[in-house]
N, C-alpha and C positions, 0 to 999 in steps of 0.2 A: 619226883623232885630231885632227887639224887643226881639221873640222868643229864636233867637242864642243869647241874653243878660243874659236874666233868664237863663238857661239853665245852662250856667258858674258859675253863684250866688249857682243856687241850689245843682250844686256838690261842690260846697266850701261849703256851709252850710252842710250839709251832711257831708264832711268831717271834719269839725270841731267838727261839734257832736259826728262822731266815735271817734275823738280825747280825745275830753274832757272826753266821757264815759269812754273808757279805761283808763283814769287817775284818776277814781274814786275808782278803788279799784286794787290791786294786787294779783295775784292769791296765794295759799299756796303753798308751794312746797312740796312735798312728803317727807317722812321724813326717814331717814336713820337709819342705826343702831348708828351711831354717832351721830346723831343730835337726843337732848333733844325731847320726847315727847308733844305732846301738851295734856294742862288741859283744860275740857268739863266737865261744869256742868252735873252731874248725872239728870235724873230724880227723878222728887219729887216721894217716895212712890217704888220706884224698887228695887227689889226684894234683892238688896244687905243691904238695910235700907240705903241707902246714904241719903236721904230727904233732895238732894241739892247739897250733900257735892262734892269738885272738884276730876275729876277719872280721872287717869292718864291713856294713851292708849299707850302702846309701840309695840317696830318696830316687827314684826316676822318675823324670819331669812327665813320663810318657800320657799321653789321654785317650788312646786307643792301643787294642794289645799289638797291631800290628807293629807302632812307634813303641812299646814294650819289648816284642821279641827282639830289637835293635839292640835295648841295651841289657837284654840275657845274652845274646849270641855274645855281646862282648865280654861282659862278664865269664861265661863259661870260656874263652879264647884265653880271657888273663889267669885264668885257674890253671887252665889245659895247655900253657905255651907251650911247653915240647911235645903235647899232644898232636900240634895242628899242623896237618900237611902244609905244606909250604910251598907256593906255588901253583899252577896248574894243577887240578886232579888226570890221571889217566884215563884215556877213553872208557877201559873198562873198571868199574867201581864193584869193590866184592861186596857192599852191603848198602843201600839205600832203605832210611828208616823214618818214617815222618810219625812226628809224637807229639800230642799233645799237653803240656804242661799246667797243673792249675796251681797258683803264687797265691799264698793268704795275704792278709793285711802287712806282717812282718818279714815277706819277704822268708817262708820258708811252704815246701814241696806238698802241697795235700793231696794231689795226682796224675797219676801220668795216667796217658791212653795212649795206647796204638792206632793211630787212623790206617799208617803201612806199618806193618813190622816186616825184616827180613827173616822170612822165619827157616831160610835157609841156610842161616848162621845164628843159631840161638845163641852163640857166646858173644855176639855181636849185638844181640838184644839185651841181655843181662849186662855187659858193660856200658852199656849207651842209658841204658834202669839207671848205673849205679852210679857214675857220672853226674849227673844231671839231680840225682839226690844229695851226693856230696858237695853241690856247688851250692847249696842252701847257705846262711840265707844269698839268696838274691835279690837285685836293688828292689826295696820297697816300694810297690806299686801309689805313690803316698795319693794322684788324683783318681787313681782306678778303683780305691777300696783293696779286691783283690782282682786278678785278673786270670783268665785260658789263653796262651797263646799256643801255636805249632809250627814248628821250624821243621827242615825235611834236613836229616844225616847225613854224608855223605861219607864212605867209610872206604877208605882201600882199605888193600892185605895187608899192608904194612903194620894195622893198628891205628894209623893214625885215620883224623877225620879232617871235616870241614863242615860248617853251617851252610845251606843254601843261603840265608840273611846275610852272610858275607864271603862263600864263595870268591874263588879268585877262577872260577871257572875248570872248563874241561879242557887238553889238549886236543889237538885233531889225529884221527888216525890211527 
């Protein structure tokens, strides 16, 4: 008899608790081309020099990741402007690295994959990692959910790079 007592107690406790938790926070909603972006502290020291400052993440119209990678490559270029070779890349390129990125709903980093990595320059891999984390959020995927795209590196000696997605190409020779 006892038994059949607790038993009742314990799914009423139990469901109070899913109760209460779920009143603890409410989830964000995805964010539309109409509805105002959300501001997310930058990381301190990334690569745009924000050291803090708040970056605004907006909506991309995109509805396939390829029309998505368009507006990351841009994105990562307005982070990375002195980053980005300028011009022509040189015939010969000291790192080509093609990565795959996967974008949650808000527009922030849940994984990278290496499809190529250049595993000839790890330090070349570990900054194109760390890049590419610090550029979070990026624009809200708001018709994709979230989305995978992959963009391919293209990296001189110098440090600096370039997107295949917007390349200004190679010289000859």
């Amino acid at each position: 008899m006892q038994a059949l007592i607790r038993r009742p107690l314990w799914l009423m406790a139990t469901a109070w608790a899913a109760l209460l938790a779920a009143c603890g926070s409410s989830p964000t909603p995805p964010l539309s081309e109409n509805t105002p972006a959300a501001e997310t502290p930058g990381p301190a020291g990334s690569p745009a020099g924000s050291g803090g400052a708040l970056t605004i993440s907006p909506a991309s119209a995109a509805t396939t990741p390829k029309a998505y990678r368009q507006d990351a490559a841009q994105h990562l270029y307005k982070l990375n402007a002195q980053r980005i070779y300028a011009g022509k890349l040189p015939p010969m390129l000291y790192a080509v690295g093609v990565l795959q990125v996967s974008i949650d709903t808000r527009g922030q980093v849940t994984q990278l994959h290496w499809m190529r990595a250049p595993r000839h320059a790890p330090e070349v891999i570990a900054e194109i990692e760390r890049t590419a984390r610090a550029a979070a959020p990026y624009p809200v995927p708001a018709r994709l959910g979230k989305v995978v795209y992959t963009d391919t590196w293209l990296w001189d000696q110098s440090g600096k790079f370039q997107l295949d997605t917007l390349t200004e190409g190679q010289s000859g020779g």
